[in-house]
C-alpha positions in Angstrom: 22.5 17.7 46.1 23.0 21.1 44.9 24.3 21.6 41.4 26.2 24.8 40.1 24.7 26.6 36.8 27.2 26.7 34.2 27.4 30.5 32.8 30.6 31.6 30.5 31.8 34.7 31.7 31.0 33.9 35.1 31.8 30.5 35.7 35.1 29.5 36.9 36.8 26.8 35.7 40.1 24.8 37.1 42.4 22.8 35.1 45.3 19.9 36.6 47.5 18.5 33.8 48.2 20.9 31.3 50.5 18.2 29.2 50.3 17.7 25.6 46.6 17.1 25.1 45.8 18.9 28.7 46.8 22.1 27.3 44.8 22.4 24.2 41.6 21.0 26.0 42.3 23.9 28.7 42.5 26.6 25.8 39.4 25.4 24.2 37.2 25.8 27.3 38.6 28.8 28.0 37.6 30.3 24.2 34.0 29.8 25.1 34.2 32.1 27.7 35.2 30.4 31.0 38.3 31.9 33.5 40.5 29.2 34.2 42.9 28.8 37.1 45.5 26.0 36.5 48.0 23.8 37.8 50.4 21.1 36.3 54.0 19.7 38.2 56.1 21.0 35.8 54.9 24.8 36.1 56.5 25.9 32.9 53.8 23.4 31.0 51.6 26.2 32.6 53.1 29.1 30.4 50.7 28.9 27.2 47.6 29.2 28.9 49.3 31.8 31.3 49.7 34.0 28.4 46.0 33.5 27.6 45.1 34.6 30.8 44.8 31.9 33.2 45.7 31.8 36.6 48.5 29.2 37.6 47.9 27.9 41.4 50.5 26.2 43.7 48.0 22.8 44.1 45.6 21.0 43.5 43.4 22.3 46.5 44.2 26.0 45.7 43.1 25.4 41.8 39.4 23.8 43.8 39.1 27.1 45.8 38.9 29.4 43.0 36.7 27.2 40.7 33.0 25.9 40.2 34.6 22.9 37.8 37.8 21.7 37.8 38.8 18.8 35.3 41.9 16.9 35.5 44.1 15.0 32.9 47.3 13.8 34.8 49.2 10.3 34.0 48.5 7.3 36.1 45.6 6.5 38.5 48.3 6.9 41.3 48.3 10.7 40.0 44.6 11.0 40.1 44.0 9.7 43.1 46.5 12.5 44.3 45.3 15.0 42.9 41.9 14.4 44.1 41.7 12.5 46.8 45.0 13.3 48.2 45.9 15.8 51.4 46.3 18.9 49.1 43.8 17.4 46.8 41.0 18.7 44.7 38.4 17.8 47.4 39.9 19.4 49.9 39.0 22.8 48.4 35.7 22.3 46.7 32.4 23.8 47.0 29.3 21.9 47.2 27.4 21.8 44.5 31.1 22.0 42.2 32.1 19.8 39.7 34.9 17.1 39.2 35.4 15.8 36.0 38.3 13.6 35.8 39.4 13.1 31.5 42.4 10.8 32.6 42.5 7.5 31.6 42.2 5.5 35.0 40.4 2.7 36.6 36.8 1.8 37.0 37.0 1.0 40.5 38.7 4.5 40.9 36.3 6.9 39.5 33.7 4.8 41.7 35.3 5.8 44.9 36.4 9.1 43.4 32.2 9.8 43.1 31.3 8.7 46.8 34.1 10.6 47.9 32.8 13.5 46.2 29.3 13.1 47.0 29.7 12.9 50.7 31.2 16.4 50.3 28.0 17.7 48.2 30.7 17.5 45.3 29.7 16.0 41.7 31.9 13.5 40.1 32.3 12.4 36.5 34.5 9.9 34.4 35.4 11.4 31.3 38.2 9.8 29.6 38.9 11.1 25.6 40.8 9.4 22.6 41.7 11.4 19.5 45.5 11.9 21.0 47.5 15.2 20.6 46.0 16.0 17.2 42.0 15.6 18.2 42.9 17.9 21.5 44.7 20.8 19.7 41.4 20.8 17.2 38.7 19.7 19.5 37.3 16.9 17.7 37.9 14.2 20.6 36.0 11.6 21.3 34.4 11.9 25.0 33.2 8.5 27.0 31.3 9.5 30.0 30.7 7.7 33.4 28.6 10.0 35.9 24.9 11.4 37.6 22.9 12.8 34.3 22.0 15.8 35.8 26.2 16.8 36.1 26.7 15.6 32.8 24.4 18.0 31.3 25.5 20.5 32.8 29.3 20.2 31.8 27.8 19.9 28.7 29.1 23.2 27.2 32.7 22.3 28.0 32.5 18.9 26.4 31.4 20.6 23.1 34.1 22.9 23.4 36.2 20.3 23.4 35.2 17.1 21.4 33.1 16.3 18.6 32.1 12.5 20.0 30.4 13.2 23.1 28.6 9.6 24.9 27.2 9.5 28.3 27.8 5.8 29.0 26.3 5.8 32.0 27.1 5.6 35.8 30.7 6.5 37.8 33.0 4.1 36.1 31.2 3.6 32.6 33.4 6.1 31.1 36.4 4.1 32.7 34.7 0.8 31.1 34.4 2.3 27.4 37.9 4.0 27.2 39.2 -0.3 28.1 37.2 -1.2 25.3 38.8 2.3 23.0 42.1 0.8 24.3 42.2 -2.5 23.6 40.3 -2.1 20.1 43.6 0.1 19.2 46.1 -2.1 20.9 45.6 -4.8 18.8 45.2 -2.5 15.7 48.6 -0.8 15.8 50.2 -4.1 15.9 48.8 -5.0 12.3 49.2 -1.5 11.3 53.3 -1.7 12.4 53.5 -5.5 10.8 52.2 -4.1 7.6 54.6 -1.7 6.8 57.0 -3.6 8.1 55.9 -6.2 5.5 55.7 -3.6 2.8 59.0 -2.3 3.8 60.6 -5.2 3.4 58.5 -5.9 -0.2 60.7 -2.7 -1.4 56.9 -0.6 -2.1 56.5 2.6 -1.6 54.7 3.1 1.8 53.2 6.3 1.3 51.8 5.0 -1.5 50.4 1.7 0.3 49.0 4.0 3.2 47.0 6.0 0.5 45.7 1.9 -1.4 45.0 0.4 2.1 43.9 3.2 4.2 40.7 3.8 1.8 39.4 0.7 2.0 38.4 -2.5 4.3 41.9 -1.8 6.3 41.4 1.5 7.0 41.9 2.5 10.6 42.1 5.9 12.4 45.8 4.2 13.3 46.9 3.3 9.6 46.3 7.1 8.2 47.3 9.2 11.1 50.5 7.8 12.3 51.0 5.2 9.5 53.0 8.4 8.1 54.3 9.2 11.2 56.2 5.9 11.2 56.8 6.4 7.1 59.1 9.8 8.0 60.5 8.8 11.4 58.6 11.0 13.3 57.7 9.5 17.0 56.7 12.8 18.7 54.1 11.7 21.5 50.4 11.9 20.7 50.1 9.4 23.3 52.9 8.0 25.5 54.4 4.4 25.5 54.6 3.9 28.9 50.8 5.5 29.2 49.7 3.4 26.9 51.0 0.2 28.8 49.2 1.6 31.5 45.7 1.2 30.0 46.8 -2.0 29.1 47.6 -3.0 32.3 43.9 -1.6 33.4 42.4 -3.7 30.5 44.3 -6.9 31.4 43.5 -6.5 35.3 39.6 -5.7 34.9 39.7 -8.7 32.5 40.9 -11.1 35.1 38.3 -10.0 37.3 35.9 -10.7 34.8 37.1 -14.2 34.1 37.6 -13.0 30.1 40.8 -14.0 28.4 42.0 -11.6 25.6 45.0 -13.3 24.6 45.4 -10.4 21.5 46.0 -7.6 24.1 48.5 -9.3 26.1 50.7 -10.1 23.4 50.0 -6.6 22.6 50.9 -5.5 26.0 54.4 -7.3 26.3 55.4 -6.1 22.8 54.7 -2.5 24.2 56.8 -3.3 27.3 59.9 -4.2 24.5 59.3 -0.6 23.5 59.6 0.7 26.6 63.0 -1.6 27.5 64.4 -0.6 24.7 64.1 3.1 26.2 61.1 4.3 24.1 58.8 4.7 26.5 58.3 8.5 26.6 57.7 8.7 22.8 54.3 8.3 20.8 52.5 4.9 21.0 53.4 4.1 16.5 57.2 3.8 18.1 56.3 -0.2 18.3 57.6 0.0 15.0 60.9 1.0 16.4 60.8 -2.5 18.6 59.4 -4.7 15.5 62.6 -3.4 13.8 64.8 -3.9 16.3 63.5 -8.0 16.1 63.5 -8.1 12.3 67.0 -6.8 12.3 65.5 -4.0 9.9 68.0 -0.7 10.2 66.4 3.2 9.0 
């Protein structure tokens, strides 16, 4: 199966969800040389990178006409299979030998079918799922777990480095899926200790800045504790990540779990304390606002 070269300057590049970590991802690749033609639901979420010079297409399809590559970061595996698969549809419009790399967090058995799809059309497939949140896009340091054929890999290569600093070819369609459940439920579990801490220390009467600073340098230390740890300190629940996202992946987790016959009891308590976030009417702000719902059950007022 033919493979298109990857040239800046003369490769063209296509870009579906150009949301809060979409955007920044989008800018990146286009920095390192590479025309971009976009697309995203809500078409003002397009403006940024219009000014930069992209192109801003009516669909999915017409954004696979005019590119060699297109990537996609949209919301739920209902979205991706859409957007790809659907009747207007990246595959629809793609040339053989192009490129699809989906970065959205979605399911295994998705980016499996997603590949076969592709490659009866002569159309390369890779899962490429990313964790650093709204920060690690905006200063392309993500972390980059990769599913896919070696030979497309490499050659998307240059885009991944313009985008991430962790960059781990997992191995085949669905691998990248795999490792992102493994990122999720690692952090799931995490933020629930991080939120219970200050909670604790809150309610101890310490300074939490200061406990962040003691704790976050040593054995406790987490990715979690020091980025939104202050976050949660000065109120500030902006989305890195969204809630109701974030039970998403969950959901994935849990699901691919049962079918392998593994019980992970600390996710699923995880899971139905994110879904008290999201009843309480949280679920469109950053994944730290569990500490809004572990106040709301300690009766704790800020």
């Amino acid at each position: 199966m033919s493979l298109i070269e990857i040239i800046p300057g003369k490769t063209r590049i296509g870009w579906i969800g150009t949301g809060v970590m979409g955007r920044w991802m989008c800018e990146h690749c286009m920095s390192a040389g590479f025309s971009a033609t976009v697309f995203n639901r809500t078409v003002s979420k397009t403006d940024p990178l219009k000014e930069k010079g992209a192109s801003v297409a009516s669909s999915p399809r017409e954004v696979a006409k005019s590119s060699d590559v297109v990537f996609t970061i949209v919301g739920f595996p209902s979205d991706v299979r859409e957007v790809i698969l659907g009747d207007f549809g990246v595959l629809g419009g793609m040339k053989e030998g192009g490129v699809v790399v989906d970065m959205t967090t979605s399911e295994p058995s998705l980016a499996k079918e997603i590949y076969e799809a592709g490659k009866s059309r002569g159309v390369h497939s890779i899962d490429a799922p990313v964790s650093g949140g709204d920060v690690g896009a905006r200063e392309a340091r993500l972390s980059i777990m990769i599913g896919g054929d070696e030979a497309a890999v490499k050659a998307v290569n240059p885009f991944f480095e313009a985008m991430g600093k962790n960059i781990v070819h997992l191995g085949p369609a669905g691998a990248g899926q795999h490792t992102k459940m493994v990122n999720q439920i690692l952090i799931a579990s995490n933020m629930v200790g991080v939120v219970e801490g200050l909670l604790y220390g809150h309610r101890a009467g310490l300074d939490l800045e200061t406990v962040i600073a003691a704790v976050g340098a040593g054995a406790a230390g987490s990715w979690s504790i020091n980025n939104l740890g202050p976050r949660i300190v000065n109120r500030n629940f902006n989305p890195g990540f969204f809630v109701e996202h974030f039970i998403k992946d969950m959901g994935i987790a849990l699901d691919e779990a049962k079918r392998m016959r593994l019980c992970l009891p600390g996710l699923a308590v995880a899971h139905q304390l994110y879904l008290a976030v999201q009843a309480q009417g949280h679920g469109r702000l950053g994944t730290h606002a569990l500490a809004l719902a572990l106040e709301t059950m300690n009766g704790i007022e800020r």
